[in-house]
N, C-alpha and C positions, 0 to 999 in steps of 0.2 A: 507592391502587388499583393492580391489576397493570395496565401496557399493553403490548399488540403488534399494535396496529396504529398509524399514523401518528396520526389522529383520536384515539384515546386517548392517546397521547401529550403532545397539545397541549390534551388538557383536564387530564392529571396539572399539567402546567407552569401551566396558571391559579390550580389548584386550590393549587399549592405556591407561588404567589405571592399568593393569595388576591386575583385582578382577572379581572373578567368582561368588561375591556374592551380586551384586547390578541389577538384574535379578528386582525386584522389583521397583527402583529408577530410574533406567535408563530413561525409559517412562517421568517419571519427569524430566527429565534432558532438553530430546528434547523439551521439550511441552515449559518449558523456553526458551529454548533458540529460538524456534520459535516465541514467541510472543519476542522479542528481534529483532528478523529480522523483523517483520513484523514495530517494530517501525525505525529501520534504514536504510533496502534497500527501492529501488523503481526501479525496472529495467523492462525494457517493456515487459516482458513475465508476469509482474503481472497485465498489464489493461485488463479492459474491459470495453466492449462497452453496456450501456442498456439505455431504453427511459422512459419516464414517462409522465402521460398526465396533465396537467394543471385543475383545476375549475375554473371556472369566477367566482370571487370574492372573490376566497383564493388565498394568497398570499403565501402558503408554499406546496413543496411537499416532502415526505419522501423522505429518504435517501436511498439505496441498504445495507443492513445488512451486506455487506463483506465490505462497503466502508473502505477507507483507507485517500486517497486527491485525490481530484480533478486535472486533467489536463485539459479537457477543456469540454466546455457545450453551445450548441447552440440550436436554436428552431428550427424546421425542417420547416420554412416558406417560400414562393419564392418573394425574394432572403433569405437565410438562416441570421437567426440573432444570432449575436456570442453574449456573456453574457460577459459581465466582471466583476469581482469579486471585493466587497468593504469589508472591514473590516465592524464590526458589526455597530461601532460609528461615521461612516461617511455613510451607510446605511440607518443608521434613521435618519441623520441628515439633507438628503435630501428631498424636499418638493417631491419630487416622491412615495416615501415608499408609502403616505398615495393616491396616484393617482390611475386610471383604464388606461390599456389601454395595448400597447405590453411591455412586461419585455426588458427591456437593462441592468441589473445589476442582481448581487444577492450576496445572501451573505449566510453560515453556520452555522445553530444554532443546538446543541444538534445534534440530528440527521434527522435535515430538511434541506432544501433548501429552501430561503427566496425569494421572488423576487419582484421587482420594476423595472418600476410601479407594480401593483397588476393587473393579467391579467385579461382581459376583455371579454376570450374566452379560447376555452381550443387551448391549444398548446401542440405540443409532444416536450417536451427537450429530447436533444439526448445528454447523459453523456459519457466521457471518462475518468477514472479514475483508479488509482491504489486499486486492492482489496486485501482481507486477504487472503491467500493460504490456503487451508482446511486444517486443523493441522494433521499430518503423526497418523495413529492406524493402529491394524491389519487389520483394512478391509479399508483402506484409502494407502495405501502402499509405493505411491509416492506422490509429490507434487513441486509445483516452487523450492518454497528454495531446495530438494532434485535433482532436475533434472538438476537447474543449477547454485547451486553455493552449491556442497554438503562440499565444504571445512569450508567454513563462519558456516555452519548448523555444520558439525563435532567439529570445536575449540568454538563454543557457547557453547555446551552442553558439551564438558568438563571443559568449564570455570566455568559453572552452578553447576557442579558436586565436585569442590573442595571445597567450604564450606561446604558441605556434608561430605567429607571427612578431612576436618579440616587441608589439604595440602596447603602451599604458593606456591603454583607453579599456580595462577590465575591468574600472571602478564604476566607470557608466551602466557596462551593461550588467555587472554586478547589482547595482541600485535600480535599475528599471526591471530587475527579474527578480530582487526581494521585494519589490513595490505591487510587482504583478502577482506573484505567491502570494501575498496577504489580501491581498482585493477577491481575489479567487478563490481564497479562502474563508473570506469573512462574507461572500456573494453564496458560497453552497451552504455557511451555517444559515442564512437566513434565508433564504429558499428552503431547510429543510425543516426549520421550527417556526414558520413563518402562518402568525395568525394562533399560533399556537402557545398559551402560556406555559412556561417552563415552569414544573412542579417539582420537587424532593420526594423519592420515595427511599423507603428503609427494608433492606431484609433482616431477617432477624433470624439465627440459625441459632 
């Protein structure tokens, strides 16, 4: 049967496990298998876009609570300044970390955003990143992973489900849900550069 809503969901999962008595479990089932997608997809109905403002003379701003990773991060300044991204240990390794002045770099700790130099003023960075999709309940109904790729969501949560049920059959739905994450995957890269020749550019700091 097709489902899109949560509830149908969890009756396809009985139905595909053939038990009328996991009414209880199920909900567990999904809720794994979502935090499971939310570690292996990244498809662009998951970004969002939000801003955040700077202090003079902190060099860190919090994270968004749904963050996931980063695609891109610039300051909203005229001309706009793009950020690039350093590993933590080439970071600190630069005599900027400890400088004032506009951020050119940053880098991820815990759940801040690090930047170098250490602004000198406030700035709005403007974040594009992949978020967590609100996890499916009954008063949450739908969600990304539900709305588009409710197959990868369906063979997770019955893969989830067969230790549960103490069944070898997790290598099937293990392989029909790596087969479906790469299809999904490789379906949004080309929907998103599609027609469009892919070029090289260089910054150059």
């Amino acid at each position: 049967m097709a489902f899109t809503s949560y509830s149908e969901l969890k009756t396809t999962i009985a139905n595909y496990l053939a038990r009328s008595d996991l009414t209880s479990v199920i909900p567990d089932f999904i809720r794994l298998a979502e935090e499971r997608l939310r570690r292996d997809l990244r498809i662009r109905q998951m970004l969002v876009v939000a801003t955040a403002n700077t202090t003079a003379g902190d060099s860190t701003v919090g994270l968004p609570t749904d963050f996931l990773e980063m695609r891109d991060i610039h300051l909203n300044t005229t001309p706009i300044t793009s950020l690039a991204y350093e590993a933590p240990n080439a970071f600190y390794a630069s005599t900027r970390a400890t400088e004032a002045g506009l951020p050119k770099t940053y880098t991820v700790l815990a759940s801040e955003l690090q930047f170098s130099p250490i602004p000198d003023a406030v700035y709005t960075a403007q974040m594009l990143y992949y978020a967590k999709p609100t996890l499916l309940s009954d008063s949450n109904t739908s969600n990304v992973f539900l709305a588009n790729c409710p197959d990868a969501l369906l063979y997770a949560s019955l893969a989830e489900a067969e230790p549960y049920l103490m069944n070898d059959a997790r290598l099937l739905w293990a392989s029909l849900y790596d087969r479906a994450i790469a299809s999904i995957s490789t379906a949004d890269q080309s929907s998103e550069y599609s027609g469009q020749p892919m070029a090289m550019s260089y910054n150059v700091r």
